[in-house]
Structures are given as C-alpha cells and as structure tokens.
C-alpha positions, -999 to +999 in steps of 0.1 A: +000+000+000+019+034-010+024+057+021-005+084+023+000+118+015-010+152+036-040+161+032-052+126+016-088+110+026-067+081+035-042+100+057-073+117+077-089+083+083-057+072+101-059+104+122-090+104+129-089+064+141-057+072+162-072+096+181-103+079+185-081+050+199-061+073+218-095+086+237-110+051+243-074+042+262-077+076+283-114+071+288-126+040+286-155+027+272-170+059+250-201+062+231-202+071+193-224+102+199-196+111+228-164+100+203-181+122+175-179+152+207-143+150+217-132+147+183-155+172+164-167+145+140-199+142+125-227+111+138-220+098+107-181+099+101-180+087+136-203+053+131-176+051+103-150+050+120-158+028+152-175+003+120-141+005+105-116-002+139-143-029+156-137-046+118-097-041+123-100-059+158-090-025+174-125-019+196-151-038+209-185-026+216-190-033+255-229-025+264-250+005+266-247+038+281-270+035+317-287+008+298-305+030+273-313+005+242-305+021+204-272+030+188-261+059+200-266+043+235-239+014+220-207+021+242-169+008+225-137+002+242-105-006+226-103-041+222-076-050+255-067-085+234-051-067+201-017-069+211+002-080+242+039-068+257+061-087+280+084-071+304+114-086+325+128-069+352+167-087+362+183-088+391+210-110+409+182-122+428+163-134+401+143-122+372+108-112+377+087-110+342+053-097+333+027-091+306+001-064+296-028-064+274-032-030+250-049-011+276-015-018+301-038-042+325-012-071+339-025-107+325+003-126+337+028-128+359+066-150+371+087-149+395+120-170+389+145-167+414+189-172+407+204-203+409+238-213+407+248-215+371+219-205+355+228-191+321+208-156+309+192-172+281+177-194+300+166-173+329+147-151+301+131-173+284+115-192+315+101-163+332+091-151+298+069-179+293+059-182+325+043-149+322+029-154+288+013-187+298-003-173+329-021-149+306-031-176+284-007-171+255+029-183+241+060-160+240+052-158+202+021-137+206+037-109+222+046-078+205+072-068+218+096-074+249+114-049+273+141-060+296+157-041+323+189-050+338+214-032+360+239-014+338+237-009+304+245-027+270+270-009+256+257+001+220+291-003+204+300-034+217+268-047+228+285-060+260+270-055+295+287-027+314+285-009+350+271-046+361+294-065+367+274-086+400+249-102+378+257-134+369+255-148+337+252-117+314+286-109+302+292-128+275+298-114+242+271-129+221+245-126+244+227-099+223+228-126+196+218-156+219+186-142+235+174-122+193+178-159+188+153-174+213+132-147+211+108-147+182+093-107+191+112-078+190+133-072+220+146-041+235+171-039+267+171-007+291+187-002+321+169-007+352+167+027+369+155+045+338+129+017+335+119+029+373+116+069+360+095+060+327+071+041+355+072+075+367+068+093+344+040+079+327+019+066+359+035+081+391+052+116+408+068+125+374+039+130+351+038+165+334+073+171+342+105+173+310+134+174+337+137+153+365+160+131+385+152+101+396+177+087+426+174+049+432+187+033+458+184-004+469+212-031+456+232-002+445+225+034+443+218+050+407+200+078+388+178+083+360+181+117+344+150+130+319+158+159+300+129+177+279+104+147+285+132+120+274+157+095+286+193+107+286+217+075+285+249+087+277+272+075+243+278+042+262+245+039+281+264+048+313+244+086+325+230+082+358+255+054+370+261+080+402+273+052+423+308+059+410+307+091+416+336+106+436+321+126+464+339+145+494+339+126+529+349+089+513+385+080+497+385+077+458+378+042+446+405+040+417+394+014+386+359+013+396+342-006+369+368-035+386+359-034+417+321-024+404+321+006+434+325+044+437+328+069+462+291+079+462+281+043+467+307+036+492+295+065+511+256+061+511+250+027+493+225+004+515+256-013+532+260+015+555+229+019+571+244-009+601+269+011+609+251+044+610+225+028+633+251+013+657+271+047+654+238+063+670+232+032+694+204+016+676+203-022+675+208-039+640+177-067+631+189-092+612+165-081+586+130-079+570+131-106+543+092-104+540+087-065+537+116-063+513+112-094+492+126-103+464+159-081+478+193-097+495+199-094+530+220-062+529+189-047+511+161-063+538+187-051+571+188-013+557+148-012+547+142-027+580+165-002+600+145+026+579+111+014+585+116+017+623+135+052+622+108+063+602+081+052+625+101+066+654+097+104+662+124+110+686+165+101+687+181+082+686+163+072+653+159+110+642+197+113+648+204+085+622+181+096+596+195+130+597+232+113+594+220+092+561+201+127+547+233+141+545+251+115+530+224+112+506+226+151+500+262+145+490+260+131+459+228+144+448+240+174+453+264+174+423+233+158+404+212+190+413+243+215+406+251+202+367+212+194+358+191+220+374+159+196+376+125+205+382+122+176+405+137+146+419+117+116+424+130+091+456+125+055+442+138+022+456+132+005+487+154+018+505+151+053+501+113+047+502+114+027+535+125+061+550+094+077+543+083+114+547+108+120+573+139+107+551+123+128+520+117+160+543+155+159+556+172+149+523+152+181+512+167+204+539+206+190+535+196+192+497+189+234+504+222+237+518+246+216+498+230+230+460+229+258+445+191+253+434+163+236+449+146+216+437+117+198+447+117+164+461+089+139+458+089+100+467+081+076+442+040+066+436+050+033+421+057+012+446+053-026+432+079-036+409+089-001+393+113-011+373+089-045+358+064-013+352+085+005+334+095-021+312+058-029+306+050+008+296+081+011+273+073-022+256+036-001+256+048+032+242+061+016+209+035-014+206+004+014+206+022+034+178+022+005+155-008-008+165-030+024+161-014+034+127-042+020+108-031+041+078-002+009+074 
C-alpha cells in the first residue's frame, strides 16, 4: 500500500482512528455520539469510523450507556486483546517477568529466582513464558519485549557494562543468543531508567520534562529525563552515580573493577548498620518479607529505615539526619550540573524512609546545592522497574498498533 500523502482521505482516516483510539485508552468505554464530541466528527463519520476499527480488531463494543437501548446508546472500548507486551525486570536475585494487554492491564505474571549456574538465556526465556502462559498465551504472541537490567549494553560493543554482580550476562554474544530465542522484538534498558518511565508515565513525574530520579536499593543509581526524554549517555552509562567521587569517602581508583565508587561507598544500603550502631540503635537481622525479592543487605537497611521512620524522637531521628546528609552529598552534584525540576526518591530503601527521610534529604539538599529543587517520593511502589518495562514495551506497541493508515 503506498504511504499516504498530507491532506489525503486516507491519511485523515488514520488520524482520525488514532485519536479515537487514543481517547477510548484515556477514557474507557466511549459512546459514538460522545467519540463524534471529543473529536468534532460528524454522527456519521464517527459510526464510520468505530464500524471501521471494531472490523480491524482495534475496539469492541462493550454494552449500553445506563442501559438505554439504540445505537447511539452502544458504548466501544478498545479491544484490550489486540496486542500483548512482555516485560522482565533482572536482578542477581532473580528475574521477575510480566505481561500487559493494550490497555496496560497485567494478565500474567513469574517470579523465577537465581540459581547457581543458570545461564541468561535461560533465565529469560523461562520467566518469559511463564508470564505469557499465565495470561493464556505463548512467547510468540507478544509484541514486543522490554528488559531491564542493571547497567547498560553498551551500543558499540553490545556487551554488558557498570554490572558486573549479575551473573550470567557478560558474555559477548549474548545480544545474539537471546534475538535468537526470542521470536518478538526485543529491546534492553537499564533498570533505573525503566523505574523513571514508571514514573513518568503513571507516578510523581507525570507533566514534568526534567527530572531526577535517585534509586537506591542493591546499589544506588539515577535516572536523568531531560525535555520529557531519557538521557543515556554515548555508552549507556548517565545516571550510573554510584561511581561518583564525592567529598567525605576515599576515591575508589578502577571502579568498573571493583564495580564501586565513592558515592556508593558512602551512602549505598551497606551503611545503614553502621550508621545505626554509630547512634546506638540495635541492628535486626533483617526484613526478608517487607523487602522481598531483595538480599539481606537490602532487607537489614529497609528494616533499619522502617523503624527510624516510625520513630519520632532520637536516637532514630539522629540516624536519619546522618543518612540525609550522605544522601545530600551526591545528589547534590546531580542537582548543581542538571538543574531539575524535580527529583523523584525510588527504591526500597530510600522509600522505606518515608516522609521524614524525604523531608531531611530536602533540607541537606537546600544547603549543599545551589538550586532547589523539589523532592517527591516515588507513587510506584510494586515492581517499578517491571512497570516500566511494561509501559516502554507499551509506548512503541500502541504506535504500531493504532497506525491503521499501514
């Protein structure tokens, strides 16, 4: 079919349906009379139009408006089973994976945790289709796949890099192995910046172009959004703050070696036992079930946070103040190059501090920066990083799908 021209009957036809679709995925179920309203169509072009998408597979008709009977009563939604997207968020732990219907709704869901030896290829492909078959499908009727790792594939070697404490995902062909096994188009992002398009798409960033998003759980990292998209650096590296030198901890010489930096050193979760003692608070051995699917460094420092947070008075207000501050550190040089609207406080960690964590971070923040900016904790809170990988895999998957001028 030749490519449509400006102005073309054809070319206002696909308009016209895209934002007809793009209404029924805001709105729900619409009715023709209310479709013609929001998009100044005539009765008639609009009966044409919903006629043409329920015959594409793209809507459904779904019931009547307050159960009036005739056709303008005749309510359409866009039809949820037209395409699917699989997500898979990776982590030395394990690899959790997901998938979404059109409309974003979660149909299936796997959790598959690490074992010793387990290769990558393997790991995906499992959880993939565990996922898939919990929604009733096979890996082959997906659209499209997003998975988020720590690090980044570098994008002239297409090696793994910054990660160096997952297991199994280092090997040269990798990129090759899993195109291989995977009969959908895949895409790879790194994890954080999977965690700020959850944001910004469904949580505290929405209507913002530049933000920060600091993450902290395994290891401490940023996502940085400038003018509404993803900046990843020329080998996928931006936001990879945990190697940032910062004042108050030696330099860490050949870090990608030792897979450490200063700022990671100085305010990564490992420290939060030493802080505590330091301010003569007794360290649990952990919270495995409030912190789940994290290690045991992860569960000790969300526990130690819970309680500090639930705790007005020192010495728990002592130790919070003590982590603000190192938190402020780094961020702070964050804040001073990028001069973000906001930054958005994601991880569990950082979000097992709460309010009071946010509102001290805020106050150190003031002091250390030359501009303030305003911070906000992170609104999603189950599997960010699986969400954002869902709603990537989403973003790309509706453009194809609602360009019915193809």
């Amino acid at each position: 079919m030749p490519a449509a021209t400006p102005g073309t009957p054809s070319l206002l036809r696909a308009m016209n349906d895209r934002a007809a679709l793009e209404l029924l995925l805001a709105h729900g179920p619409l009715s023709r009379t209310r479709i013609g309203h929001l998009t100044g169509l005539s009765k008639p072009t609009a009966s044409q139009l919903l006629a043409r998408l329920e015959a594409a597979g793209l809507v459904v008709a779904t019931g009547t408006d307050d159960g009036r009977p005739g056709p303008s009563a005749q309510l359409y939604a866009l039809n949820a089973a037209a395409a699917h997207v699989g997500g898979l968020d990776v982590t030395p732990e394990g690899v959790h994976a997901a998938v979404a219907d059109l409309t974003g709704t979660v149909t299936g869901r796997f959790a598959l945790p690490y074992t010793e030896g387990a290769d990558a290829v393997g790991q995906v492909t499992t959880a993939l289709d565990g996922a898939a078959a919990a929604a009733g499908l096979r890996r082959a009727d997906l659209h499209r796949v997003v998975v988020g790792t720590p690090g980044a594939f570098d994008p002239q070697t297409g090696r793994l890099r910054y990660a160096s404490h997952l297991p199994g995902w280092h090997s040269p062909t990798l990129l090759d192995e899993l195109a291989a096994a995977l009969p959908v188009p895949v895409e790879y992002e790194n994890d954080v910046n999977l965690a700020a398009v959850a944001e910004q798409r469904l949580g505290a960033a929405r209507g913002h172009e530049d933000f920060v998003l600091l993450w902290n759980e395994e290891g401490l990292g940023a996502a940085l959004v400038l003018g509404g998209r993803l900046h990843r650096g020329w080998t996928g590296g931006a936001g990879e703050v945990g190697f940032l030198p910062v004042p108050g901890h030696p330099l860490v010489r050949q870090v990608t070696r030792v897979n450490s930096g200063g700022y990671q050193e100085l305010a990564g979760a490992q420290v939060l036992p030493r802080l505590a003692r330091e301010c003569g608070i007794e360290v649990p051995p952990g919270d495995p079930g409030g912190a789940a699917p994290h290690g045991p460094q992860v569960a000790t420092a969300v526990a130690l946070l819970r309680r500090a947070a639930a705790a007005p008075g020192d010495p728990y207000r002592a130790f919070l103040q003590s982590y603000a501050t190192l938190l402020a550190t780094g961020l702070a040089s964050l804040v001073a190059v990028l001069d973000p609207e906001i930054v958005v406080l994601s991880g569990a960690v950082i979000g097992a501090g709460g309010e009071p964590l946010r509102a001290l971070l805020e106050t150190e923040l003031a002091e250390l920066a030359p501009s303030r900016p305003r911070l906000v904790a992170g609104q999603v809170l189950e599997r960010p990083v699986l969400r954002g990988a869902l709603e990537s895999a989403l973003a790309d998957t509706r453009e194809e799908v609602f360009d019915t001028s193809r």
